[in-house]
N, C-alpha and C positions, 0 to 999 in steps of 0.2 A: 746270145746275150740276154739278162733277164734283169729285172729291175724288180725288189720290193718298195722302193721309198720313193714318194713326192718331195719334193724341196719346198718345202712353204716358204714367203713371202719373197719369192725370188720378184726382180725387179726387172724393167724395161723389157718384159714379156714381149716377145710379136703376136698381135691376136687373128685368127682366122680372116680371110678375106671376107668380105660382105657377097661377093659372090661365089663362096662355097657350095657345095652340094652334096646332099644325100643321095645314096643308093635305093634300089628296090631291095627288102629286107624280105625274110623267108615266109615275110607275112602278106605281101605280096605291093607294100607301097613304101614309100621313102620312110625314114624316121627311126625312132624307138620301138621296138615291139614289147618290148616285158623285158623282165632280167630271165637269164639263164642259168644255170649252174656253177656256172667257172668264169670268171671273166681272162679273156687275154687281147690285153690292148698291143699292137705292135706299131712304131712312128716310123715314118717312110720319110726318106730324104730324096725329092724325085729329081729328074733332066729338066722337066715341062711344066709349068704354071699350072696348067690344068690337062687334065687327062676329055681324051673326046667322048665322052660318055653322055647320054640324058638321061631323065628321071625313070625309065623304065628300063635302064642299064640291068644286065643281073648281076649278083655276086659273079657267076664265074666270068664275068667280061670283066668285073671291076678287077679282080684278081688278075687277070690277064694283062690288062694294062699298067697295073700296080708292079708287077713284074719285069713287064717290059719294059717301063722308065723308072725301075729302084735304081739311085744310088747306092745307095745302103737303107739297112733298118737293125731297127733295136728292140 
């Protein structure tokens, strides 16, 4: 499934938890590293509130557990 369009002024938005978390990026710490190329944003619908990860998770643990508790994604 593939999206080009944002919906602007959509209403009664859920916003991210306060206790969210960043991954370790391939730059070697949590966060934004720079833009890329190509962007491809993919939204995960999971089992689990939070996945058990810490701040020095890597991408492929996050992937892993991103996997393991999809419901779906778009």
């Amino acid at each position: 499934m593939s999206s080009r369009y944002l919906i602007v002024g959509v209403r009664d938005v859920v916003l991210l938890p306060v206790s969210r978390r960043k991954s370790r990026t391939d730059f070697g710490k949590p966060g934004y590293g720079g833009a890329c190329h190509r962007y491809r944003f993919t939204i995960y619908a999971l089992k689990t509130e939070r996945l058990p990860l810490d701040r020095e998770a890597s991408a492929a643990m996050v992937g892993f557990y991103l996997n393991a508790n999809k419901l779906d994604s778009c």
